[in-house]
C-alpha positions as CSV (number, residue, x, y, z in Angstrom):
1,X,-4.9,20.2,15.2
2,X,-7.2,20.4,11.6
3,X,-10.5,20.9,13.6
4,X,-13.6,19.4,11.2
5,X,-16.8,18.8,10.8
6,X,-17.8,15.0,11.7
7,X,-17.4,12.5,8.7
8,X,-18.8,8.6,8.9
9,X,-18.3,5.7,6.1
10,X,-18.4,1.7,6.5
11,X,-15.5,0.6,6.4
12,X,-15.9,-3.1,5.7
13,X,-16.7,-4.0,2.3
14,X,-20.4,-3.5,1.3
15,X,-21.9,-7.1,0.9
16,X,-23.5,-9.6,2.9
17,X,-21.6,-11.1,5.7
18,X,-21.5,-11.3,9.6
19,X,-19.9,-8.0,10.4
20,X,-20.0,-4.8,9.3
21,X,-18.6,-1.8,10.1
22,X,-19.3,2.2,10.5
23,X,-16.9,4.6,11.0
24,X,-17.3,7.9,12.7
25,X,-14.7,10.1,13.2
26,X,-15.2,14.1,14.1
27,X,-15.8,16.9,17.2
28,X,-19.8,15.6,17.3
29,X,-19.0,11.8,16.5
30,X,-19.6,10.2,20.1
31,X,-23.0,12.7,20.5
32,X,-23.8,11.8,17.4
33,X,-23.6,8.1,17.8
34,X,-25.2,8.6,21.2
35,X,-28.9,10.1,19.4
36,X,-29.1,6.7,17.8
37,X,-27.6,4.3,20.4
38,X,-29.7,2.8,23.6
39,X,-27.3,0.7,25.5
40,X,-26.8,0.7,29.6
41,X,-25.0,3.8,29.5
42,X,-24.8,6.8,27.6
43,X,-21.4,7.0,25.4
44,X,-20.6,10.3,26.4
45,X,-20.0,9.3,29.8
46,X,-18.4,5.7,28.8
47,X,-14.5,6.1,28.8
48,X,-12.0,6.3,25.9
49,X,-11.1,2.6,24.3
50,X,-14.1,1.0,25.8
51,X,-16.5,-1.2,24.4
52,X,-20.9,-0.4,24.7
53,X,-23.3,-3.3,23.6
54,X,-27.1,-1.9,22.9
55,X,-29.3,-1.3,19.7
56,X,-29.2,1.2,17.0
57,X,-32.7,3.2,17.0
58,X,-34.6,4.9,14.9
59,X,-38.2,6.1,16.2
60,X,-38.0,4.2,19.3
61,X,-37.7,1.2,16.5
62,X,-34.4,-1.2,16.9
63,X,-32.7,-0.9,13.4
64,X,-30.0,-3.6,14.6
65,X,-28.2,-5.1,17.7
66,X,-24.1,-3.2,17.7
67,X,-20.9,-3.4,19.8
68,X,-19.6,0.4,19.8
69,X,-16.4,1.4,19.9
70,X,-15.3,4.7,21.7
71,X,-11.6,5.9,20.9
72,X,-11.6,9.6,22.4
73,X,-8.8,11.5,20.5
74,X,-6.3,12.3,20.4
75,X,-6.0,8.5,21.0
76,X,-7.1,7.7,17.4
77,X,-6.4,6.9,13.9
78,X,-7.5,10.6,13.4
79,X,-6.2,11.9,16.8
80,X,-10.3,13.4,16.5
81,X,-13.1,11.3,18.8
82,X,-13.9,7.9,16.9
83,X,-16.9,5.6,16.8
84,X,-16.6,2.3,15.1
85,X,-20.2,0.7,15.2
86,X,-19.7,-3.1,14.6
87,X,-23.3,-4.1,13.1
88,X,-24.7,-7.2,11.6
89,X,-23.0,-7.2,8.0
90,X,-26.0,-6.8,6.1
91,X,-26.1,-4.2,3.3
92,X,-29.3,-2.6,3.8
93,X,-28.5,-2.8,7.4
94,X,-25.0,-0.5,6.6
95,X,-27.2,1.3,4.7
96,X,-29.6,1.8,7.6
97,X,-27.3,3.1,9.9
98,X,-25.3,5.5,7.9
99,X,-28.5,7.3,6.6
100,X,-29.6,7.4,10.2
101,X,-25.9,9.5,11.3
102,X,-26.1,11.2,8.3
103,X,-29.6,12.7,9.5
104,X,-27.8,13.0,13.0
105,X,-25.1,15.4,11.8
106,X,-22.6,13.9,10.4
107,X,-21.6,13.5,6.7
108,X,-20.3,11.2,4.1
109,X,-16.6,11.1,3.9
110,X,-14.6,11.5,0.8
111,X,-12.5,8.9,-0.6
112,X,-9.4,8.7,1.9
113,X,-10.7,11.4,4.1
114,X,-9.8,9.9,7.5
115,X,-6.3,9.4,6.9
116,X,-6.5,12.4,5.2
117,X,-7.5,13.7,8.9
118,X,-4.4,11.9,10.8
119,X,-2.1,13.2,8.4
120,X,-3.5,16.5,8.9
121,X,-3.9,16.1,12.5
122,X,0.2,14.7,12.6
123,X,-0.6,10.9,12.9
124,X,1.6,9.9,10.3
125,X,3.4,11.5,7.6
126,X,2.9,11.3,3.6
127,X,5.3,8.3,3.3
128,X,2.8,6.7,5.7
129,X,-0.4,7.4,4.7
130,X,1.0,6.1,1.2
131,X,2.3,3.0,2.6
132,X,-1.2,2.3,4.2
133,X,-2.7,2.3,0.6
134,X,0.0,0.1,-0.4
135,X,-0.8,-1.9,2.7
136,X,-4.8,-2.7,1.6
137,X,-4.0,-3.5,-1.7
138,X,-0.5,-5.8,-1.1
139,X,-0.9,-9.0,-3.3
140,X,2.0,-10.7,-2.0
141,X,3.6,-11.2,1.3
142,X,6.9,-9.4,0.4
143,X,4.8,-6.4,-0.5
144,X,2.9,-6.2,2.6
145,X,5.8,-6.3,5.1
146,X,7.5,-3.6,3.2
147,X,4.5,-1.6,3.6
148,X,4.3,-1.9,7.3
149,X,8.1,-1.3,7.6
150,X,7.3,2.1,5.6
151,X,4.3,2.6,8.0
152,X,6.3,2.7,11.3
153,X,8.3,5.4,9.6
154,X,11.2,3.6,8.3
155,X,11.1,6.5,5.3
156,X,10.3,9.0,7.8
157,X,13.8,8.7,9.6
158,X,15.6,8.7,6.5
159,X,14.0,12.0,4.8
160,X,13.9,13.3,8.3
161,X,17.7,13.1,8.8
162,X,18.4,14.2,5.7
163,X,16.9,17.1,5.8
164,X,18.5,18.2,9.0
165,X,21.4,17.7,7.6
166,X,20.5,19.8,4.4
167,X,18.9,22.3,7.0
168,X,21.8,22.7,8.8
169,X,24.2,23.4,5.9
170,X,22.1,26.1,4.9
171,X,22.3,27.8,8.1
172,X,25.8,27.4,8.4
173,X,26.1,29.3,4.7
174,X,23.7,31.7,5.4
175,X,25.5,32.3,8.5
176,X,28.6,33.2,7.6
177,X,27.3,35.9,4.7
178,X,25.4,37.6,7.9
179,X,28.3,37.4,9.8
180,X,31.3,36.7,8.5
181,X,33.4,37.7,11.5
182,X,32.5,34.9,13.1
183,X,32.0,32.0,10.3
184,X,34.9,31.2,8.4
185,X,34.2,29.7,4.5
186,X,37.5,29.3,3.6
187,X,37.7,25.6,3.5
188,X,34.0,25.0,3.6
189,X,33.5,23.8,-0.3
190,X,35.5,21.0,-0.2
191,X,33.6,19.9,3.3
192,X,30.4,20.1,1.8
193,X,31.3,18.4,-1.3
194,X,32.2,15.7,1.2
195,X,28.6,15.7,2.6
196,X,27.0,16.4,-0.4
197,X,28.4,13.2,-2.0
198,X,27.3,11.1,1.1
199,X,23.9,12.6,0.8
200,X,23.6,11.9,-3.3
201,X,24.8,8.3,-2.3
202,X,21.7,7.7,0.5
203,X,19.3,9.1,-1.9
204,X,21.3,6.8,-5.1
205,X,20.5,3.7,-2.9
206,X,16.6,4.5,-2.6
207,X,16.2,5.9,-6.2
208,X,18.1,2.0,-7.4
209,X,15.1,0.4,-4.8
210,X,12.6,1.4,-6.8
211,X,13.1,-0.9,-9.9
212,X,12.9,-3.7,-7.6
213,X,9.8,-1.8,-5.4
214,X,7.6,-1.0,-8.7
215,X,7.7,-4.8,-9.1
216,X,7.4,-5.7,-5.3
217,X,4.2,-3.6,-5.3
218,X,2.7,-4.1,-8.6
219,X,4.0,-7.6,-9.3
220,X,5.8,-8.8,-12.4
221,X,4.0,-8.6,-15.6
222,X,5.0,-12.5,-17.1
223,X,3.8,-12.8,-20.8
224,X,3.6,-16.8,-22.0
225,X,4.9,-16.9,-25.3
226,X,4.9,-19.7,-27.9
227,X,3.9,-21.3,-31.2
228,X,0.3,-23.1,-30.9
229,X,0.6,-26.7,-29.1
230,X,4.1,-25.7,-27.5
231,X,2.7,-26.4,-24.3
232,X,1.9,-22.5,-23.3
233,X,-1.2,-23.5,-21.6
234,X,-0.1,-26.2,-19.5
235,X,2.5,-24.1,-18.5
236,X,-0.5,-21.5,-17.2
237,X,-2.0,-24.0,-15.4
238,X,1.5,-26.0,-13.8
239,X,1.9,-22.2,-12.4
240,X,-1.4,-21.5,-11.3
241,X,-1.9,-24.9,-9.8
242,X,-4.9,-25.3,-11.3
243,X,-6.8,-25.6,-14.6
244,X,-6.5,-22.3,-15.3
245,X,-6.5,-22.9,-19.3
246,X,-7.9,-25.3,-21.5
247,X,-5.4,-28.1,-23.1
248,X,-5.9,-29.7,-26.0
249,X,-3.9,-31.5,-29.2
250,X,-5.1,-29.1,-31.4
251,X,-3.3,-26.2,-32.3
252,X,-4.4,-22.7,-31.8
253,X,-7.0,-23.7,-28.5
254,X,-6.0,-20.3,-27.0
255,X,-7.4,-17.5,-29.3
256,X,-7.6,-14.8,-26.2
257,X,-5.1,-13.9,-23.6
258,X,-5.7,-15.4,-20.2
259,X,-4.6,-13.7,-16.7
260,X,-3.8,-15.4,-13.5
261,X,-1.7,-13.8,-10.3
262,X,0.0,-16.4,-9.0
263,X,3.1,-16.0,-6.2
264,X,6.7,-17.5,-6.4
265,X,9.3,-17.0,-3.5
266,X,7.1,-14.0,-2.0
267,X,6.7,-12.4,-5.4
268,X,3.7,-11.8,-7.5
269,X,3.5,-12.9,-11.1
270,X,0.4,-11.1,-12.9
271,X,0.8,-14.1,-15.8
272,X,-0.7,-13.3,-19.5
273,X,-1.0,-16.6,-21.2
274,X,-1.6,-15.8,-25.3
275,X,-2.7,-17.2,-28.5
276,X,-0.4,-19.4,-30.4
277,X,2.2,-17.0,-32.7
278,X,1.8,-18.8,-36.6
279,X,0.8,-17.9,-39.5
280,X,-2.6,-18.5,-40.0
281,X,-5.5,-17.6,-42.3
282,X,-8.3,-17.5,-39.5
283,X,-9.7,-14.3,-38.6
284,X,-10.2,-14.9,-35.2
285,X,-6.4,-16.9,-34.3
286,X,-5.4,-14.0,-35.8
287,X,-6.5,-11.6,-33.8
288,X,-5.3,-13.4,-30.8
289,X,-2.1,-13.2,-32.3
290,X,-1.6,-9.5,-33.0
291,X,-2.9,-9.4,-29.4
292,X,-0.1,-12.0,-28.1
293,X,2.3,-9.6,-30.0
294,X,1.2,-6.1,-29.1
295,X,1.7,-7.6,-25.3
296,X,5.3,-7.6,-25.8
297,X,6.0,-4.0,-25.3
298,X,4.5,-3.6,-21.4
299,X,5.8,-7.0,-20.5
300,X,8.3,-7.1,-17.7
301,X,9.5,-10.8,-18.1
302,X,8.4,-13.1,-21.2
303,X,8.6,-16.7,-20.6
304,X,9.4,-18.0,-24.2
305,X,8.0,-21.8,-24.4
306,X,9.5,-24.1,-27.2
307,X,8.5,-27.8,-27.9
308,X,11.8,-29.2,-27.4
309,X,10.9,-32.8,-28.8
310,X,10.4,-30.3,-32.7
311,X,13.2,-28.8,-34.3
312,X,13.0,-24.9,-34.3
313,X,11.3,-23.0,-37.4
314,X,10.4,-19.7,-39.1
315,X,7.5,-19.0,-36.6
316,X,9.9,-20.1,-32.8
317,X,12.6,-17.2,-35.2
318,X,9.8,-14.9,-36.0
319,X,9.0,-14.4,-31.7
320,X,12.4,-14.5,-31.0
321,X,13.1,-11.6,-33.1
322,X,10.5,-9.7,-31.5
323,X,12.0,-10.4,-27.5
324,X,15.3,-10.5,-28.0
325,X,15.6,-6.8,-25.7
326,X,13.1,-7.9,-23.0
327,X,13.7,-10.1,-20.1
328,X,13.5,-13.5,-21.7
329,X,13.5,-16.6,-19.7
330,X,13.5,-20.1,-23.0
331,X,12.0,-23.2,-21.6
332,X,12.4,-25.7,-23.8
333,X,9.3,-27.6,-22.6
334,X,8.2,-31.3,-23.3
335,X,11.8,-32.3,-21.8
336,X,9.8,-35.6,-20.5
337,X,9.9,-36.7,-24.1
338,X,12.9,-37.3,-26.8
339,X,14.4,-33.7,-27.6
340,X,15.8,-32.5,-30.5
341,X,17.3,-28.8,-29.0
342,X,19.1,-28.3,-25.9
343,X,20.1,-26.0,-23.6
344,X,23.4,-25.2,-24.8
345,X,22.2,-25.0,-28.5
346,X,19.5,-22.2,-27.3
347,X,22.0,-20.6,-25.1
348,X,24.9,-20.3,-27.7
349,X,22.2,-18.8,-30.1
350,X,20.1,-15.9,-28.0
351,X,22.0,-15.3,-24.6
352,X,19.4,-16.2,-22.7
353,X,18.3,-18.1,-19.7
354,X,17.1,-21.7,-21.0
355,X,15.5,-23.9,-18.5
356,X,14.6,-27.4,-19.5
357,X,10.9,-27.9,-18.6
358,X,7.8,-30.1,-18.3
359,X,4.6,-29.8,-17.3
360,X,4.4,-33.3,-16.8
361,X,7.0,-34.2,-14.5
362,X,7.3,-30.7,-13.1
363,X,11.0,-31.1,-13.8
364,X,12.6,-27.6,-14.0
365,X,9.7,-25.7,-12.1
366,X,11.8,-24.9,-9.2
367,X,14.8,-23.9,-11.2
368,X,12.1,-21.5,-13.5
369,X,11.5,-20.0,-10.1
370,X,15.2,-19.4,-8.1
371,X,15.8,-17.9,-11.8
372,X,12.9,-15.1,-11.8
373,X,13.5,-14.3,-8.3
374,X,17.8,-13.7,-9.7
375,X,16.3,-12.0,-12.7
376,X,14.9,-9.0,-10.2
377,X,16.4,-9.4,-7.0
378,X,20.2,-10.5,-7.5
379,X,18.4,-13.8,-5.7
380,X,17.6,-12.6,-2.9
381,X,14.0,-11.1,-2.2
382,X,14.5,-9.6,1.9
383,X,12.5,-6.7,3.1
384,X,14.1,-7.3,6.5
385,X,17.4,-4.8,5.8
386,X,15.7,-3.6,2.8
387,X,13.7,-0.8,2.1
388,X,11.8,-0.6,-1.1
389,X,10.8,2.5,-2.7
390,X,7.4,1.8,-4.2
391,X,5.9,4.5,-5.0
392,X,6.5,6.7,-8.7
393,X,5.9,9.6,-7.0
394,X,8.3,9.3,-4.0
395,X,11.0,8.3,-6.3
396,X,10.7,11.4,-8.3
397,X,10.8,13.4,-5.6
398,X,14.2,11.4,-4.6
399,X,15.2,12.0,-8.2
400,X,14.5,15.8,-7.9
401,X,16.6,15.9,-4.7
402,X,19.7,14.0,-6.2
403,X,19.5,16.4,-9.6
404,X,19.2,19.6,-7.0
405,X,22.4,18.5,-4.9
406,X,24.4,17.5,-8.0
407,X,24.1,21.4,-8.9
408,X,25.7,21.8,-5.7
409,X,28.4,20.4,-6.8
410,X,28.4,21.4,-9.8
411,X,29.0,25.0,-8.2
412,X,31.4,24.0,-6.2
413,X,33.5,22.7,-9.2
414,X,33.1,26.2,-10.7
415,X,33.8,27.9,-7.0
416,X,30.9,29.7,-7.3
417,X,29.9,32.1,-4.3
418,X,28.2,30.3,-1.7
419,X,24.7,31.8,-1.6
420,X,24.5,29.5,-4.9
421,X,25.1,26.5,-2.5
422,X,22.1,27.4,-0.3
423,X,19.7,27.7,-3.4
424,X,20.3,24.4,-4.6
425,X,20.4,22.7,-1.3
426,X,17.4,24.6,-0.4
427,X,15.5,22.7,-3.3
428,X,17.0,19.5,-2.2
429,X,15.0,20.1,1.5
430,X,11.9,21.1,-0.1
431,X,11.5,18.3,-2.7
432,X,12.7,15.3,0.1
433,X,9.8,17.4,2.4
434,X,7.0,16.3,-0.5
435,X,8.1,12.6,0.3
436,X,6.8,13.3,4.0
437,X,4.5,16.2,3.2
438,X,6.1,18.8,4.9
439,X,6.2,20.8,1.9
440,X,3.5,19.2,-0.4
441,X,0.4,21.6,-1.1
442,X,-3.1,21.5,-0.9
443,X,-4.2,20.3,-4.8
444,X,-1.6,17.8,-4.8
445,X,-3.1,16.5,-1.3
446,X,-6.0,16.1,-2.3
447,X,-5.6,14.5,-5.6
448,X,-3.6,11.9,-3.5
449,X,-5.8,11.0,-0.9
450,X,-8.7,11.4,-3.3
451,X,-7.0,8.5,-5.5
452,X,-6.7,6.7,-2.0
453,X,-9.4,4.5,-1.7
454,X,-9.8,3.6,-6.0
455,X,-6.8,1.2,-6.0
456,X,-5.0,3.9,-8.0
């Protein structure tokens, strides 16, 4: 076990509410707790998982009325002894009480630093201690029940098993160069090329989960298009369900981008609504609009708005031009009123989705919606057979794997001598053990769990 000094943060948000809470997590945490505690008994002779009601002190002086928590490890988040001191939620309260274990012995704890300590300790692997961070800052249901399915080890099994069977291989290889009396390789390349391509395929299937987990986790960056008065705004606001922007007759109302998360089908939409696109004279519209257009490039889905009661012209062209490689969804809004375009005309000309739309009657809003969820989940969003990737990091390592055990094929094509096979495969077991940590080292470590609690 990583034997430590004793660390103690709140870990409820710091501002005013009815509870707050202090955790304390070290060898000296319960005797630390106990210096500051008066209750009926003393903690270090209360059992593990019980529950103490008294007063924090400080100079005989109550600081505030607590429930404490004692988890003795290695029955713990940590696996070390644990104190969570439940206190009125006040800041200076918090406050209070930290400086007051802080002066007992214990110290501040870094950013992440207690699951830093269970991962250490064995509690959970990388994969898991990355999934809780996912966990805290899911924005959408989808996203936090593929985080829980990564924290009861889901990844684990599937890194673990394939590195046995990587593990395994090697030994067999290195085997039968120690001894070959007793090993035979004769038909041994074309049986790990067997393996090898079922292992490339389990990793395949994880790497292709990842375009679909970026967007599970982060949620899909939607960027409202349009001329000014197309009906962009009301748009913002039909999705929103609320008045998120101001509409108006007059063209060019939105001179700034507007942001609103919103979810649709499980899946979060981090909407951008923009400035009309037109030519225009005015300074400021036009700096919205360079803005609208420079917000093309790190969209991941553009929902193109044309007034479909108008014919189109130069300026509907002029954004069209600038979209046509993106994910482009055309809703030919105002379909409430006498159109001059349809669908099939917008169709035949861009090879894009066209929905007819209005913010009105909310005609085509549920259609808009079954076609993003298509758009990046083949119409189906599930993370009930389906694990996500989320995590850049993890899919590189996944990526480093694959490239390793494609150069084991790759010498097997050229019947090269086996001892090449182990290298390769070797680097396939050491990059699918920085997944679970197994082979990750110290700097790298840190700079994760450091990043842990800063939404990073």
């Amino acid at each position: 076990m990583y034997h430590s000094d004793t660390i103690c943060a709140i870990a409820t948000s710091l501002n005013s509410s009815g509870i707050g809470i202090i955790r304390v997590s070290g060898e000296e945490s319960i005797s630390i707790v106990d210096s500051i505690f008066r209750g009926k008994n003393r903690l270090v002779d209360c059992d593990s998982h019980t529950i103490q009601y008294g007063h924090i002190v400080s100079d005989s002086e109550i600081v505030d009325e607590v429930l404490v928590m004692i988890m003795k490890g290695p029955r713990s988040y940590t696996t070390e002894d644990t104190i969570e001191i439940d206190c009125h939620g006040g800041i200076l309260v918090l406050k209070k009480v930290l400086k007051l274990l802080i002066n007992a012995g214990a110290r501040i704890a870094e950013p992440g630093e207690f699951t830093k300590r269970a991962f250490l300790n064995g509690r959970i692997d990388l994969s898991e201690a990355e999934s809780i961070m996912d966990l805290i800052s899911s924005n959408s249901e989808l996203a936090m029940k593929n985080s829980i399915k990564q924290l009861s080890g889901s990844l684990n099994k599937i890194i673990v098993d394939l590195r046995d069977k990587i593990l395994y291989e090697t030994a067999y290889i290195e085997s039968a160069l120690d001894d070959p009396e007793h090993y035979d390789l004769t038909d041994y390349p074309e049986s790990l090329q067997s393996k090898v391509n079922d292992m490339i395929a389990s990793i395949d299937e994880l790497i292709k989960s990842f375009d679909s987990g970026h967007i599970l986790k982060e949620g899909i960056n939607t960027l409202i298009l349009g001329k000014p008065n197309a009906g962009k705004s009301s748009l913002l606001n039909t999705l929103s369900r609320r008045e998120r922007a101001i509409v108006t007759d007059i063209p060019g109302t939105t001179r700034d981008t507007l942001e609103e998360q919103i979810t649709i089908n499980g899946i979060s939409l981090n909407i951008i609504d923009t400035a009309g696109i037109r030519q225009t004279d005015d300074i400021v519209e036009k700096i919205g609009v360079d803005k609208a257009i420079d917000s093309i490039e790190d969209a991941d889905l553009i929902l193109f708005v044309l007034d479909s009661s108008r014919p189109l012209d130069s300026d509907d062209e002029f954004i069209i031009d600038k979209i046509l490689d993106k994910k482009v969804i055309i809703l030919l809004n105002k379909s409430d009123l006498d159109t001059v375009i349809s669908e099939e005309e917008i169709y035949k000309k861009y090879n894009k989705s066209v929905i007819s739309f209005s913010s009105v009657s909310m005609d085509g809003l549920s259609t808009l919606e079954s076609t993003i969820t298509d758009m990046f989940f083949s119409g189906e969003v599930s993370t009930d057979n389906t694990l996500y990737i989320t995590n850049s990091r993890q899919a590189g390592c996944l990526t480093n794997a694959k490239n390793s055990l494609s150069n084991v094929l790759v010498s097997i094509e050229n019947m090269m001598p086996e001892d090449f096979f182990s290298i390769d495969l070797m680097d396939a077991y050491n990059y699918l053990g920085e997944i679970t940590g197994e082979t990750i080292d110290d700097d790298l470590a840190n700079k994760i769990f450091s990043e842990f609690c800063m939404g990073k």
